[in-house]
C-alpha positions as CSV (number, residue, x, y, z in Angstrom):
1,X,17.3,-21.2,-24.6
2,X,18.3,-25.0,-23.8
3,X,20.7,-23.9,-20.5
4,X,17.7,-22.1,-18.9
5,X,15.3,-24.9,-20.3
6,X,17.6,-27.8,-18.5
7,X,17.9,-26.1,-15.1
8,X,14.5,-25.4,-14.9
9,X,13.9,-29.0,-15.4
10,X,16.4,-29.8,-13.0
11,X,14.8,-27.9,-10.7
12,X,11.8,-29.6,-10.4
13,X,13.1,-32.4,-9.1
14,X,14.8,-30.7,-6.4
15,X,12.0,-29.2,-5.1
16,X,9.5,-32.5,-5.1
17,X,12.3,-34.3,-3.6
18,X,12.8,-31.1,-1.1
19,X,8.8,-31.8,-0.2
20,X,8.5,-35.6,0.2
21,X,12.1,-34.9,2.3
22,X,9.7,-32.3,4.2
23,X,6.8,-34.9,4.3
24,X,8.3,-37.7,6.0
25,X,10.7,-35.3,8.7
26,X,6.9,-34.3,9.9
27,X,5.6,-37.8,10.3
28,X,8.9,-38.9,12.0
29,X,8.6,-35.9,14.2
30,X,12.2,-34.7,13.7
31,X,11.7,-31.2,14.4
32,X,16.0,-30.2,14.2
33,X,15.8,-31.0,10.5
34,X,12.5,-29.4,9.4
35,X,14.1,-25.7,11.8
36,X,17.2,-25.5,10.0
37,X,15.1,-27.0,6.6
38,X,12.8,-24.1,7.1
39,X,15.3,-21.5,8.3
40,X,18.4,-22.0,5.7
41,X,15.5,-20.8,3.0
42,X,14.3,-17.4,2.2
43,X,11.2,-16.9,4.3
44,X,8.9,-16.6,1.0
45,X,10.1,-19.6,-0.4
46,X,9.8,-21.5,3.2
47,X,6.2,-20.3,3.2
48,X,5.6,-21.9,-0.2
49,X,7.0,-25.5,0.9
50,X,5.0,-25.5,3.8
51,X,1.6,-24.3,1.6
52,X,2.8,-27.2,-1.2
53,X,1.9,-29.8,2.1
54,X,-1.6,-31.5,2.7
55,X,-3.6,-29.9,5.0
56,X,-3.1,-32.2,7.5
57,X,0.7,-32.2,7.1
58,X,0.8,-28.7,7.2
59,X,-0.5,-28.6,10.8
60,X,1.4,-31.3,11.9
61,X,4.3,-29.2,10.8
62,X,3.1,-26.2,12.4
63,X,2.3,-28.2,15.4
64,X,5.8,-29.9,15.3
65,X,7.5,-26.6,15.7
66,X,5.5,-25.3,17.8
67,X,7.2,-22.4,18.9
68,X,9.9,-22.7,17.0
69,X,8.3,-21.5,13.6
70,X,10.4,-19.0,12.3
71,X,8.2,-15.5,12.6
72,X,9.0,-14.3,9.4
73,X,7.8,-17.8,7.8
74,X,4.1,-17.2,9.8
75,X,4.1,-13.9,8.4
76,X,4.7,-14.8,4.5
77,X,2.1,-17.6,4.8
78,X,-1.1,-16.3,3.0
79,X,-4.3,-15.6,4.6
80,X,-5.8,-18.5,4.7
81,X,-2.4,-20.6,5.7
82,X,-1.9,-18.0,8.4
83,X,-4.9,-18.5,9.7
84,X,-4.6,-22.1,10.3
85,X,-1.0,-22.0,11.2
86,X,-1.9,-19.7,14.1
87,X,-4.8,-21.7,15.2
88,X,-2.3,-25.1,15.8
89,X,0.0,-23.2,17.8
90,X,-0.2,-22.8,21.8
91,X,-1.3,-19.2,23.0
92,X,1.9,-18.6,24.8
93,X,3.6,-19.5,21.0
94,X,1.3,-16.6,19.5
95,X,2.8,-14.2,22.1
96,X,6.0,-14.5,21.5
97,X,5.4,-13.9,17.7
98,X,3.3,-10.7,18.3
99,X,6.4,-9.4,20.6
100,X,8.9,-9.7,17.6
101,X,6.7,-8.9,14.8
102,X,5.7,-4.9,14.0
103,X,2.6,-3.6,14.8
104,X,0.7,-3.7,11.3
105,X,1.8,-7.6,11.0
106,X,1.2,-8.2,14.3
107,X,-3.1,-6.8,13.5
108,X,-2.5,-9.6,10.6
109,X,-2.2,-12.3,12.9
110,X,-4.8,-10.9,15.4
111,X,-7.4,-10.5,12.7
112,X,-7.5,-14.1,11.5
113,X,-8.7,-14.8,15.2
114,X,-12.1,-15.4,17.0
115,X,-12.8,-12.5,19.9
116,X,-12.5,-15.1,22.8
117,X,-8.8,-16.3,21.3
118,X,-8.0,-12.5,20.9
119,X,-8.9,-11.3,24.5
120,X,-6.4,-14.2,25.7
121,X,-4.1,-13.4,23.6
122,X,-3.7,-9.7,24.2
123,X,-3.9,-10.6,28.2
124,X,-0.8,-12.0,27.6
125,X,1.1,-9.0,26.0
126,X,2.3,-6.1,28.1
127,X,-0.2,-3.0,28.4
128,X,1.4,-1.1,26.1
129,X,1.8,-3.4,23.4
130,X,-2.1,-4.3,23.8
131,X,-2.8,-1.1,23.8
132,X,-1.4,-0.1,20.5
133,X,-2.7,-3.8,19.0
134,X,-6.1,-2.3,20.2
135,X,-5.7,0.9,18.9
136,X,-5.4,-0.7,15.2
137,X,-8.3,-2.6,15.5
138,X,-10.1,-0.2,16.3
139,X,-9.8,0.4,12.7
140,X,-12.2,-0.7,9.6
141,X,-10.0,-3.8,7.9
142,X,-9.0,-2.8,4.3
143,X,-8.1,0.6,5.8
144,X,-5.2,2.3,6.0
145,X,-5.0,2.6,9.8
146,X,-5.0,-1.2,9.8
147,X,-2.4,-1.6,7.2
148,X,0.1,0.8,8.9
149,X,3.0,0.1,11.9
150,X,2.8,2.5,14.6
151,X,6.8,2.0,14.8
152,X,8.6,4.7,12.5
153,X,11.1,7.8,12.7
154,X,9.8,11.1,13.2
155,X,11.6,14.4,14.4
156,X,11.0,18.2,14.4
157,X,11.8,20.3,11.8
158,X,14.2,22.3,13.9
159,X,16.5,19.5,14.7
160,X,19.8,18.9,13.3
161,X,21.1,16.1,11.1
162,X,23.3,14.6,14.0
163,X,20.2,15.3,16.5
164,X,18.1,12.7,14.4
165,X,21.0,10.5,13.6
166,X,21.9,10.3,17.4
167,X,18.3,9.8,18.3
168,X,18.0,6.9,15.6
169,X,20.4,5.1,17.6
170,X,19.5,5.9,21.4
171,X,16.0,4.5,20.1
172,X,17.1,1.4,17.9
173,X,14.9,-1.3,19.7
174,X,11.6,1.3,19.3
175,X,12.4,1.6,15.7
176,X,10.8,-1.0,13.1
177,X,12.9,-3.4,11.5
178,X,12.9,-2.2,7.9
179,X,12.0,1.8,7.0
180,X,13.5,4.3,4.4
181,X,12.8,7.8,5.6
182,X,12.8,10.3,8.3
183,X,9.1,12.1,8.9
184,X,10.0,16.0,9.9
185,X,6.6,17.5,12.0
186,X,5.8,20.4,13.3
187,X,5.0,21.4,16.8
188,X,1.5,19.7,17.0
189,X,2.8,16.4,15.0
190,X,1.5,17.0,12.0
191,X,4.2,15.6,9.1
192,X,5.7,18.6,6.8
193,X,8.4,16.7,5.0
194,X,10.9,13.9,4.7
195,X,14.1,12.7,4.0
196,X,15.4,9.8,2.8
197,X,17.7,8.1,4.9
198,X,20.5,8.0,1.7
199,X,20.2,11.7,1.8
200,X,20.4,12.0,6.0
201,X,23.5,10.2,5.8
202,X,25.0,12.3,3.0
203,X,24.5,15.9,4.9
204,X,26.7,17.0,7.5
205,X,25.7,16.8,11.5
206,X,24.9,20.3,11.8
207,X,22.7,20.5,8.7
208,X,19.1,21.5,10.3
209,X,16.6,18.9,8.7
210,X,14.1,22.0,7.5
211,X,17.3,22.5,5.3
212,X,16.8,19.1,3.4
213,X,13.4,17.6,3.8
214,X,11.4,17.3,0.7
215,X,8.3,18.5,0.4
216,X,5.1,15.5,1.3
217,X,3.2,14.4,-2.1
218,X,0.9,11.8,-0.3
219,X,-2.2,12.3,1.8
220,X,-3.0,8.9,3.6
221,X,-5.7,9.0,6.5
222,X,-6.3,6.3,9.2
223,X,-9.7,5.5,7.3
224,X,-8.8,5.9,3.5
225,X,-9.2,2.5,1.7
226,X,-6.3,0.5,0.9
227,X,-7.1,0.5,-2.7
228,X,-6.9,4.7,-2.6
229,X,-3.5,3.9,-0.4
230,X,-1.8,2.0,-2.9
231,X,-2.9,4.3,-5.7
232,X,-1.0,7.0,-4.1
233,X,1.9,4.5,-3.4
234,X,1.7,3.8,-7.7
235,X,1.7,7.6,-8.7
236,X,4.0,9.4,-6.6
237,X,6.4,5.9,-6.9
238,X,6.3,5.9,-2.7
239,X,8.3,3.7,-0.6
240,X,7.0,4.4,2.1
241,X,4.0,7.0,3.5
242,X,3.4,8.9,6.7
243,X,-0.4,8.1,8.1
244,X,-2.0,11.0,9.5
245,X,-5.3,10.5,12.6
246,X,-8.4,12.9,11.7
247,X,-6.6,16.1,13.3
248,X,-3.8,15.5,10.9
249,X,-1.1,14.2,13.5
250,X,1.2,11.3,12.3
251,X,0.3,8.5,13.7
252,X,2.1,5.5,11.8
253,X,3.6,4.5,8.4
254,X,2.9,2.2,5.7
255,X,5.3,0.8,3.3
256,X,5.9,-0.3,0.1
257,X,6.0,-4.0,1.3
258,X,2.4,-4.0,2.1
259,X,1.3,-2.1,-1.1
260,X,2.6,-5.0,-3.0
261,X,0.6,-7.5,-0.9
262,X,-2.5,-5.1,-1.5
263,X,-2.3,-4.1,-5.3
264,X,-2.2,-8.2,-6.1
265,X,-5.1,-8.7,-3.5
266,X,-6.9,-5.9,-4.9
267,X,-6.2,-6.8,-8.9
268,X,-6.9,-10.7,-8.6
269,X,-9.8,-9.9,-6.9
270,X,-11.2,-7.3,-9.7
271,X,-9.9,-10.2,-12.3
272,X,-12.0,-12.9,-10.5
273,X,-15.0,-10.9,-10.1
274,X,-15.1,-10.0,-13.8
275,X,-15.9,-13.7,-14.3
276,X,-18.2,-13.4,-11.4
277,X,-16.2,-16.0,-8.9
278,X,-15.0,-14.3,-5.3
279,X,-13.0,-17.4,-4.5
280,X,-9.7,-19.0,-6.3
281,X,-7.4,-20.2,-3.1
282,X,-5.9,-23.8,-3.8
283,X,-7.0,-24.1,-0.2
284,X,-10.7,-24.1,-0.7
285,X,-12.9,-26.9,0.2
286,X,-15.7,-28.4,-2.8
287,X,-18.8,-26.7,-0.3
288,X,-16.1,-23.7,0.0
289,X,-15.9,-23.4,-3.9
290,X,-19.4,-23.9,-4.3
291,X,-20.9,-20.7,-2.4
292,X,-18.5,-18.7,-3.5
293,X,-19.7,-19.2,-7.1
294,X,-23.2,-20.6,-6.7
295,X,-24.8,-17.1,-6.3
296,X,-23.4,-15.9,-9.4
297,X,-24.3,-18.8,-11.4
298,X,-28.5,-18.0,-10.0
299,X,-28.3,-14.2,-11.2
300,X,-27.1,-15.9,-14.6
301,X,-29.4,-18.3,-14.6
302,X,-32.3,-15.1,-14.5
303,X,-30.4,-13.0,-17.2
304,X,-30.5,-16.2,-19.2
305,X,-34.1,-16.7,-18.9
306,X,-34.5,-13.0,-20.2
307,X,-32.5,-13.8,-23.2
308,X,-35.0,-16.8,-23.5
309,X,-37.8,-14.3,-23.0
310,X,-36.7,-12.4,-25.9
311,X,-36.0,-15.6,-28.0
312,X,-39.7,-16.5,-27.0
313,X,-41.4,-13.2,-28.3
314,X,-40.4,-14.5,-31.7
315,X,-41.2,-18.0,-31.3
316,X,-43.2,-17.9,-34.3
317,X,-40.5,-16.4,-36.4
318,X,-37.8,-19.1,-35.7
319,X,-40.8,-21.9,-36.9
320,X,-40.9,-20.5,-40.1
321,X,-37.6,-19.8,-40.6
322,X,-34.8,-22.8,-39.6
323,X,-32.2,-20.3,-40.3
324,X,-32.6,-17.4,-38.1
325,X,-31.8,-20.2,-35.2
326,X,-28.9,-21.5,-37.3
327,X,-27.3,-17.8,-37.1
328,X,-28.7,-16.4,-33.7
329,X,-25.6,-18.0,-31.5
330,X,-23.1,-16.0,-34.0
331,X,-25.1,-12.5,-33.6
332,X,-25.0,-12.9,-29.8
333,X,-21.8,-14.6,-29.1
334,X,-20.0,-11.5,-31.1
335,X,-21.7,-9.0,-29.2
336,X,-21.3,-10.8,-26.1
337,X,-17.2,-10.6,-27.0
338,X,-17.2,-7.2,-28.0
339,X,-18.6,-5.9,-24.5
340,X,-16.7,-7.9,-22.8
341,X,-13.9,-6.4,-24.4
342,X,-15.0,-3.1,-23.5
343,X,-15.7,-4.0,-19.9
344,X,-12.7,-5.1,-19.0
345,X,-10.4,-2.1,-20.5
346,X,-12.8,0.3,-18.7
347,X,-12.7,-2.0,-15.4
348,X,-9.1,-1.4,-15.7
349,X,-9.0,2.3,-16.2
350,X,-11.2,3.1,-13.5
351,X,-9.1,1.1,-11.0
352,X,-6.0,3.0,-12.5
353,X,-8.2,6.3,-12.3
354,X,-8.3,7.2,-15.7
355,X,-11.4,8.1,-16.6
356,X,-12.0,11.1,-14.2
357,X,-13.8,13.9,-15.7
358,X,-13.5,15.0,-19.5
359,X,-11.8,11.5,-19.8
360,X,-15.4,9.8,-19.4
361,X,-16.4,11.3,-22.8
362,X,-13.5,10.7,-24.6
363,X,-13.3,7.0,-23.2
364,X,-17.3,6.7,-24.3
365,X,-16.9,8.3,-27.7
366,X,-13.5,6.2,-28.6
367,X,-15.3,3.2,-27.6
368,X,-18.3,3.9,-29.8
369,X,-16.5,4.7,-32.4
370,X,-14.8,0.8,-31.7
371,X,-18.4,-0.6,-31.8
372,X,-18.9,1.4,-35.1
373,X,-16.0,-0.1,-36.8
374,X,-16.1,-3.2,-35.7
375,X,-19.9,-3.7,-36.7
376,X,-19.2,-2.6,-40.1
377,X,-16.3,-5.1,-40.5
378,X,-18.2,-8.0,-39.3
379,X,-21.9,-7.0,-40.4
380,X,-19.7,-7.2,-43.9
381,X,-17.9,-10.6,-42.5
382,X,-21.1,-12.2,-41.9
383,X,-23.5,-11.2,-44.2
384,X,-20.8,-12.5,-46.3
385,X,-20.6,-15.7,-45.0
386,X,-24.8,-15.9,-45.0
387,X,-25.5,-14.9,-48.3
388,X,-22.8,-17.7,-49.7
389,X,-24.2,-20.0,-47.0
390,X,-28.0,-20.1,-47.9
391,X,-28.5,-18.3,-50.4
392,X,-30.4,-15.3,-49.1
393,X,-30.5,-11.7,-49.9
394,X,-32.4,-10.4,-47.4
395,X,-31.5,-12.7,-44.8
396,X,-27.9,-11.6,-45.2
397,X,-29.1,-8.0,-44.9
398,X,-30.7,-8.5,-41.4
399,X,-28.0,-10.2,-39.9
400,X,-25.5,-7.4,-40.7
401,X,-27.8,-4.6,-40.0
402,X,-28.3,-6.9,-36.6
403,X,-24.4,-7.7,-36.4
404,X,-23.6,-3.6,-36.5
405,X,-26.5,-2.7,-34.2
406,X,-25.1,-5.1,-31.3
407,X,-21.7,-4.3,-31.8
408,X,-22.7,-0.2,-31.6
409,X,-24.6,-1.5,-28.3
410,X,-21.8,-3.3,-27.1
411,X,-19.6,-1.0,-27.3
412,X,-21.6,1.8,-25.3
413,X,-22.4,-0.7,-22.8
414,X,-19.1,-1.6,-22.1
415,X,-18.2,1.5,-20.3
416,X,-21.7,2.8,-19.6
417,X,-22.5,0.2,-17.3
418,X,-18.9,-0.1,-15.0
419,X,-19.2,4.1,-14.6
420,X,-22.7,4.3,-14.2
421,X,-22.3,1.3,-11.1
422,X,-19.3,3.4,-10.1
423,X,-21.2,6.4,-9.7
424,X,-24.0,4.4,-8.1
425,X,-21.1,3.4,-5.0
426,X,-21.3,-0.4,-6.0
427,X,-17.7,-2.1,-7.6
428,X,-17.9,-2.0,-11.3
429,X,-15.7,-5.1,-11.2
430,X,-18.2,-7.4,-9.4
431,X,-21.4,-6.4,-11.1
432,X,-20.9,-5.1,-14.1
433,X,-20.5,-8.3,-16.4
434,X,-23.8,-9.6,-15.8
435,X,-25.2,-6.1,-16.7
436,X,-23.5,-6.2,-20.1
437,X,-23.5,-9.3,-20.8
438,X,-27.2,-9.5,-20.7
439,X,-27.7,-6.1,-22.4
440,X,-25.8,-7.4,-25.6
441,X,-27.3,-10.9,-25.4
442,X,-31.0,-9.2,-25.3
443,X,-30.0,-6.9,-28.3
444,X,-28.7,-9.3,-30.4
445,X,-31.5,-11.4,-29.9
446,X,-34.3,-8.5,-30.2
447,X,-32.4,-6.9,-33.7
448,X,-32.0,-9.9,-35.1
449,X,-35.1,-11.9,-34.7
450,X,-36.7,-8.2,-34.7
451,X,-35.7,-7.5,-37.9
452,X,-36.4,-11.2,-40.0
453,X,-39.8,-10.6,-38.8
454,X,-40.4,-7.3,-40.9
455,X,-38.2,-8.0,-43.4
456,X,-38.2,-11.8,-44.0
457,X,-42.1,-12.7,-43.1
């Protein structure tokens, strides 16, 4: 473990020393060294220097190479980076990277832009390029028809191996940089098949591509969600997927690349929103940070005043007895825990679609059945721990009886609440932990302080 340990250490160094060697090229304005700085790195880790920067050196950088930035650097950026990246640069810089990027990267950089920026910019490509920049956003964002390239291979099922190959190369500069397989349609373009370029290569010239193709597993629409995209991509293990218009034609290709991009967006975005924050970037301003979390923290601030409510019902109660407020926090904090629990492995399913049908009532029964459990083992637990504590019988009674009711309610609520929001059309990850979390809180509180009032007064 020490070799590993060492060069990781070693590493660190390198790469500070790398960005204050970055830091001080920018404020001398020596542009060679920061190019072939930029461009003797992998574009992703090029990316990542520039992000490490202060915002203000990071647009002096950008404005320092102007149009020099390597494309495939602007393009690994993130969003946000991006954004600001292609806001520094000149208009005829941004032309030049649309021409040499791919059609669904090229609707990245587009997107990030305000309309009057846009028009200018798509003035200055030629009419067939704006053309098919307009087509894609024409499209909803988060959709597949802005996610795919409208650069692919496609050829009819009655050609010949050699046909396609030959074609392939006649074509070269109308062919996207990076792509895995051949898209065999029929006479009105409609995609019945594929092959994979290993196995194109493998058959002889004359095999007829009908011959070989494979038969299609995905069905991707211009206006299917990205999340349902890269579901498909996950199940049928895809590395790459024909996109079909509302007549079923082919009309572009999505591949794996962007899938990757899309299943992190999509899962940090489920994680965050389970603890009820839409915004994590390193890039985000205080005022930036605080509306993205502000909201969230004034629907708490209601479920907490029902809690309160509750607490309040029994006001007379907790006077009378000092130990009912001694042991609330540990009724409610358990329960709280316990959905929780149960929220986010049902969160997790549903994005992962498996809780479809029969599944619901095995997932709500198993998780009931958890609740049940569990409240027996720590009604027992505490009770335990009460009885030794102060002395009480009966108080040690309530809490348990209290302890396995909220547990039981936890547990239901845990995957009641996501599939009932689910079903409602609203995202089980962005609303569903302040539903739980004050249906457990309340019924903690109203067992509990419920129960020492007929049993203790």
């Amino acid at each position: 473990m020490s070799a590993p340990d060492d060069q990781q250490d070693q590493d660190v160094p390198e790469q500070q020393q790398l960005l204050d060697d970055l830091e001080h090229a920018v404020l001398d304005g020596d542009q060679a060294w920061v190019k072939q700085t930029l461009e003797g790195m992998h574009p992703a880790d090029a990316s990542d220097l520039l992000e490490q920067l202060p915002a203000e050196d990071f647009e002096a950088a950008v404005e320092l190479l102007g149009e020099e930035l390597p494309t495939e650097i602007l393009i690994e950026l993130r969003d946000e980076y991006r954004e600001d990246a292609v806001e520094a640069l000149p208009d005829a810089a941004v032309v030049e990277v649309l021409d040499e990027l791919d059609s669904d990267d090229a609707t990245a950089v587009l997107e990030d832009m305000d309309a009057d920026r846009r028009e200018r910019i798509l003035d200055g490509l030629e009419p067939a390029d704006r053309a098919a920049l307009e087509a894609h956003l024409v499209h909803e964002e988060d959709t597949a028809g802005r996610l795919m390239q409208r650069e692919f291979l496609a050829a009819p099922e009655f050609w010949t191996v050699g046909h396609a190959i030959d074609h392939a190369r006649d074509n070269a500069a109308e062919l996207p940089d990076d792509f895995y397989e051949i898209y065999v349609v029929d006479p009105m373009n409609r995609p019945v098949g594929y092959i994979l370029l290993s196995q194109l290569l493998r058959a002889p010239r004359e095999t007829k591509l009908e011959d070989i193709m494979g038969a299609m597993h995905s069905d991707i629409s211009v206006d299917m969600d990205q999340e349902e995209v890269a579901y498909q991509f996950q199940k049928y293990s895809l590395a790459s997927a024909p996109v079909k218009d509302t007549a079923g034609r082919l009309v572009g290709m999505i591949t794996v690349d962007d899938m990757v991009h899309v299943i992190q967006e999509e899962n940090t975005e489920d994680l965050l929103a389970l603890s009820n924050v839409s915004s994590a970037d390193g890039s985000d301003s205080v005022l930036e940070t605080v509306r993205a979390r502000a909201p969230w923290l004034a629907i708490n601030l209601v479920t907490a005043f029902i809690a309160s409510g509750i607490i309040a019902l029994f006001e007379g109660t907790l006077d009378k007895l000092v130990q009912l407020a001694i042991l609330m926090p540990v009724v409610a904090a358990l329960a709280g825990n316990a959905g929780s629990q149960g929220l986010a492995v049902t969160v997790r399913a549903i994005a992962e679609r498996e809780l479809e049908g029969k599944a619901q009532r095995r997932a709500l029964v198993r998780e009931t059945l958890t609740g049940v459990i569990n409240g027996v083992i720590f009604a027992i637990g505490v009770a335990a721990v009460s009885l030794v504590w102060f002395r009480d019988v009966k108080l040690a009674i309530v809490i348990a009886v209290a302890m396995f009711a909220s547990f039981v309610w936890a547990g239901m609520s845990g995957i009641v609440v996501p599939l009932a929001l689910k079903k409602a059309g609203a995202d089980p990850a962005v609303a569903s932990s302040v539903f739980v979390l004050t249906l457990t809180d309340t019924m903690a509180f109203f067992s509990f302080l419920g129960l020492a009032t007929l049993m203790l007064l």
